[in-house]
Each structure stands twice: as C-alpha cells, then as structure tokens.
C-alpha positions in Angstrom: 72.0 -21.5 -18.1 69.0 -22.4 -20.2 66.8 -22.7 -17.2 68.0 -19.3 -15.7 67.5 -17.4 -18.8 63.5 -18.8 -18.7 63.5 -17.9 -15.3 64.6 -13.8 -16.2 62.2 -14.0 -18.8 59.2 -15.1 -16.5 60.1 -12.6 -14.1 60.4 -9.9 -16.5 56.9 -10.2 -18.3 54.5 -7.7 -17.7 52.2 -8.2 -14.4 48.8 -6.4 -14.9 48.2 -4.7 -11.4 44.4 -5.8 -10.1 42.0 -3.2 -10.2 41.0 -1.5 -6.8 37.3 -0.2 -8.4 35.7 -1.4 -11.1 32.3 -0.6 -12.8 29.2 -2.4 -12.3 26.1 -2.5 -15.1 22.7 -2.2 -13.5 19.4 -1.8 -14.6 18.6 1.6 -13.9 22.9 2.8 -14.3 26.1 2.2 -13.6 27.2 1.8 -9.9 31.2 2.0 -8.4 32.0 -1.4 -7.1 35.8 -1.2 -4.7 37.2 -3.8 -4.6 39.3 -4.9 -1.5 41.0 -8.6 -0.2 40.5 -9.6 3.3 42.7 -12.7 4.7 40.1 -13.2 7.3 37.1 -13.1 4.5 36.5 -16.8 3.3 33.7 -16.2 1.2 32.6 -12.5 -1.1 30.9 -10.6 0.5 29.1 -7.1 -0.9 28.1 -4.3 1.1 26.2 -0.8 -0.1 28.0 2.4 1.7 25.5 5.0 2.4 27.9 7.8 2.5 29.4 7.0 -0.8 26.5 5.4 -2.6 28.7 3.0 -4.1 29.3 -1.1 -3.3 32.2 -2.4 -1.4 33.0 -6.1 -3.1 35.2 -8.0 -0.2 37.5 -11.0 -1.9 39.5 -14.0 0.3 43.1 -13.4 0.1 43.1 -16.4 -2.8 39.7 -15.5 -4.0 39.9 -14.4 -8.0 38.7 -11.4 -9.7 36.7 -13.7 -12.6 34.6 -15.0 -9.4 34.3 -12.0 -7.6 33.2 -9.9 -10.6 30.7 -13.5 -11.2 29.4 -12.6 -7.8 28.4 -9.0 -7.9 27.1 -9.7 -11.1 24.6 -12.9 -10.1 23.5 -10.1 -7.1 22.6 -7.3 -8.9 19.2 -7.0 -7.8 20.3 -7.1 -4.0 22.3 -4.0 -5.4 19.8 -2.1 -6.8 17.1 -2.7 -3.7 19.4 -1.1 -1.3 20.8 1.6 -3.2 16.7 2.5 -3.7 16.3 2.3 -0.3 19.1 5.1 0.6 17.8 8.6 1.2 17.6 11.2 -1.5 20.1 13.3 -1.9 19.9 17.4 -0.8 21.5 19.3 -3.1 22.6 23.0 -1.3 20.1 24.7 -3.7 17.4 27.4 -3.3 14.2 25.8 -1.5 16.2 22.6 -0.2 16.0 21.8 3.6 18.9 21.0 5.3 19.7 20.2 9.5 22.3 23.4 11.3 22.8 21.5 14.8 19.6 19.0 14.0 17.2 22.0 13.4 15.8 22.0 9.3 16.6 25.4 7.5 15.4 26.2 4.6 17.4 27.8 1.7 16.5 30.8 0.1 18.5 33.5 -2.3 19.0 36.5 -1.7 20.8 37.7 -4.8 20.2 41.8 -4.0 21.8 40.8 -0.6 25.2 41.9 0.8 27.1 38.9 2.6 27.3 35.6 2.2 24.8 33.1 4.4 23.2 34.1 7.4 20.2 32.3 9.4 16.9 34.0 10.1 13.3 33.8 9.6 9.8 34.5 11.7 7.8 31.5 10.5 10.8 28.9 9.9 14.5 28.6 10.3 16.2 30.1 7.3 19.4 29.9 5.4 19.7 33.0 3.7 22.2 33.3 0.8 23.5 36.4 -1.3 25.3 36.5 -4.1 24.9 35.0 -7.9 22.6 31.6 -7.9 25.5 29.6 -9.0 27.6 30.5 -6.1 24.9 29.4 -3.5 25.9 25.2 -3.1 29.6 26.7 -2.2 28.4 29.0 -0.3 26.5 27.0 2.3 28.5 24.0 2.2 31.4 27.0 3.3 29.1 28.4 5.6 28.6 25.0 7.3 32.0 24.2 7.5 32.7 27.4 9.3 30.0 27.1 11.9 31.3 23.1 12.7 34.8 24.6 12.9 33.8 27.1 15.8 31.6 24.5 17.6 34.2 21.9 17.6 37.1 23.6 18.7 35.1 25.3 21.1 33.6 21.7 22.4 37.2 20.2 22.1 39.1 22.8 24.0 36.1 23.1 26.8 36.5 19.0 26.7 40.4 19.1 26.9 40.3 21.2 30.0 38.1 19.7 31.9 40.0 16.5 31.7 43.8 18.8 32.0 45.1 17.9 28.6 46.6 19.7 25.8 45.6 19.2 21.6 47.4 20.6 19.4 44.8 21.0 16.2 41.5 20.7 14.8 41.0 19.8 11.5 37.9 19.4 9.6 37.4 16.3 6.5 34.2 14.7 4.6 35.1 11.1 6.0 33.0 8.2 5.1 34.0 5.7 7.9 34.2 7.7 11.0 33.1 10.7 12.7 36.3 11.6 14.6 40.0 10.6 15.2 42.6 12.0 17.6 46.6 11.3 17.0 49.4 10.4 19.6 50.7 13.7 18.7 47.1 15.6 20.4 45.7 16.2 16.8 42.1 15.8 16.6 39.8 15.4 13.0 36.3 15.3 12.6 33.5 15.2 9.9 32.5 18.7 9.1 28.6 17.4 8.8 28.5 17.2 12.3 27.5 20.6 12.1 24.0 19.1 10.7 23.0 16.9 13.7 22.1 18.1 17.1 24.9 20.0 18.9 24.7 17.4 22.2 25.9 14.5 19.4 28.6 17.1 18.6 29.8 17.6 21.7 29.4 14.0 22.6 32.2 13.4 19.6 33.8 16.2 20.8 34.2 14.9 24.2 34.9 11.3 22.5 38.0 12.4 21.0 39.6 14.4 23.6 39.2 11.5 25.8 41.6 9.8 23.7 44.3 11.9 24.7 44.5 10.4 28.2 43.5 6.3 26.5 44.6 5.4 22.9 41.6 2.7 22.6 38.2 1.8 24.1 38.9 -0.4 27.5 36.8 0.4 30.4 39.1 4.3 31.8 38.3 5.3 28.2 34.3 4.7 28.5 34.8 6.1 32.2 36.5 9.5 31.0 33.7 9.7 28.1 30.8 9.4 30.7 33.0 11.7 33.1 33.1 14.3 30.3 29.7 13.7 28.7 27.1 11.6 30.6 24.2 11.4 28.1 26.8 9.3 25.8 24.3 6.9 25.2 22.0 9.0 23.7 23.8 10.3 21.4 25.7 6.9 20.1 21.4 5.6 19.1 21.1 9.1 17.7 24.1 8.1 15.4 23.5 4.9 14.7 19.6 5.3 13.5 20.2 9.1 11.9 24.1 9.1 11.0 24.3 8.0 7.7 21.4 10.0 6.5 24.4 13.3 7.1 26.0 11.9 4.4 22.9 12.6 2.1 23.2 16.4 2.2 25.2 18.4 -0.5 27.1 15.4 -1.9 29.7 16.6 -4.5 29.8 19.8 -2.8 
C-alpha cells in the first residue's frame, strides 16, 4: 500500500510543460528562438528564418532544454551575422518601393484623393493612396491582397480547366513555409505576396497547385502535368529560390 500511495503521489506532482519559444539575449536585442524536437535530429541544430526573422533551435528527441538553451547561447554571434545579413524590411509607408507582379511602385499619398489605392504614374510605376496617413500600410497591404486574389483565382480556374478538374476554393494566408497547398477535398491556398513577384511565378504556382488535383505528391505524372500546364516551370522555381524569401521582407506586421 505504502508503495502505491508513493506511486499516486509521483504521478500527481505538477509537470512543467517545455516551452515551445523562448527568448534569446543578443548584442544588438532580443531575438524569438522556437523551439522544436526531431527524432531524426542527433545533434542541435539552429537555423535563421527569413520570413519570420526569428531562430528555429532543433533538439534530439532525448536532447535537454539546459543544453539546447547552452547551445544557442555559445552561437550567438552565428545568430547575429545572419540576421544582419537579411534584407531590410519595407514598411507600406509614403515613399517606400514595393514589387505589384515583380515591377517596383512607389508609394505616394494622396490625402485630398477620393478612393482607396490605385497604380499610375508617367515617369515611374505608382501606388497611389487616399485617405488619412495612418490608414495608408492597411490600405496597400488590402489593396495587394485584392489584386493576388483576382490573379490567382483567375490563374487557378484557367489552370483547372485546361487539365478538366474541379476546385472548390481559393483562399489567401501570409505563410512562412510554402507558397501554395491544395486539399483532397479541391481547396487550394496560397501566399497573398505572390502578388509582389512576377505574374509568370504566379501562375507557375498557380498551375503547381491545380496539378495536385489529378497527383497528391511529386512523382514523375505530377512534374509531367506541371510542364503540361506551365512549361517555363524551371524558370520560375530559380526565380524563387534566389528572390523568394526577400517577399517576405515587405510590410511585415501589416
């Protein structure tokens, strides 16, 4: 009885649940370190996201948080040199250029203006915006959003015809990870900041996705249906993979 009763009390003492983020001290700030266990990792491993501007810390499955925290801490210099090296960020403010399908536009208020944002401009693409200062950052981010809505679900129905299938919607997110998904059920998501590279990479995602609707994965009849749908694929992936994170640099927070 005596061993039981030890045994209910273990079990009932309070378990501290680990932390999934934690905070990490630099020289020139604080930085957002997520934390995350991998039972494939066998050592820690840190890696600076571009779209979040923050550090992912990866621990073994038996790894503790005393070394891991050890570990970031003994590499803080590594930290700080790549988190210099990411792009500035572009605020949606007056005078800030900023890519609509991969050409810059310049912002500029218009407070006596009726509207909202409209393009424009003789000597250089414009982003004009009416309206009080303080409403401008909302105001493009809303007007981007808008314009990647009506060129995705324009690329994505185009896309789903030419191969004869169906989708059901298009949503639009900020994801950090991936450009596009499509769901067994013909739902199809993408990154709103498409809007900010060149339209062939949008369509090219466009087309990506919609392929997915006749192959759940990326064998071979995937790639084929791709190139069937979109033949400059390959352009488009380097275009991503040397320019893509820099998308993630423009109005963050907004």
């Amino acid at each position: 009885m005596l061993f039981r009763a030890r045994e209910t009390a273990r079990q009932k003492a309070p378990v501290h649940p680990e932390p999934s983020q934690v905070t990490l001290r630099l020289t020139t700030g604080e930085v957002a370190v997520t934390l995350k266990r991998n039972a494939r990792a066998r050592r820690y491993t840190l890696r600076v996201r571009a779209a979040t501007r923050d550090v992912v810390l990866t621990m073994p499955e038996r790894g503790s948080l005393r070394e891991a925290l050890d570990f970031a801490r003994r590499h803080v210099g590594w930290i700080e040199v790549r988190l210099a090296r990411l792009p500035e960020v572009v605020a949606f403010v007056e005078g800030a250029v900023i890519p609509v399908r991969g050409v810059p536009h310049r912002i500029v208020h218009r407070p006596e203006a009726r509207g909202t944002v409209w393009t424009g401009g003789e000597e250089e693409p414009v982003l004009h915006v009416a309206g009080n200062v303080a409403h401008v950052p909302r105001r493009v981010a809303d007007f981007l959003k808008r314009e990647a809505r009506r060129d995705l679900v324009e690329a994505s129905h185009r896309h789903a015809r030419a191969l004869g299938v169906s989708i059901s919607r298009v949503t639009l997110r900020d994801t950090a990870s991936r450009w596009g998904s499509c769901s067994a059920n013909g739902a199809l998501s993408y990154s709103w900041r498409l809007i900010l590279a060149p339209a062939f990479v949008l369509d090219y995602l466009a087309a990506h996705e919609v392929a997915h609707r006749r192959e759940m994965n990326h064998g071979p009849r995937f790639w084929a249906l791709v190139d069937r749908l979109f033949p400059e694929r390959h352009a488009a992936e380097r275009w991503l993979k040397k320019h893509g994170a820099e998308l993630h640099r423009y109005g963050t927070g907004e």
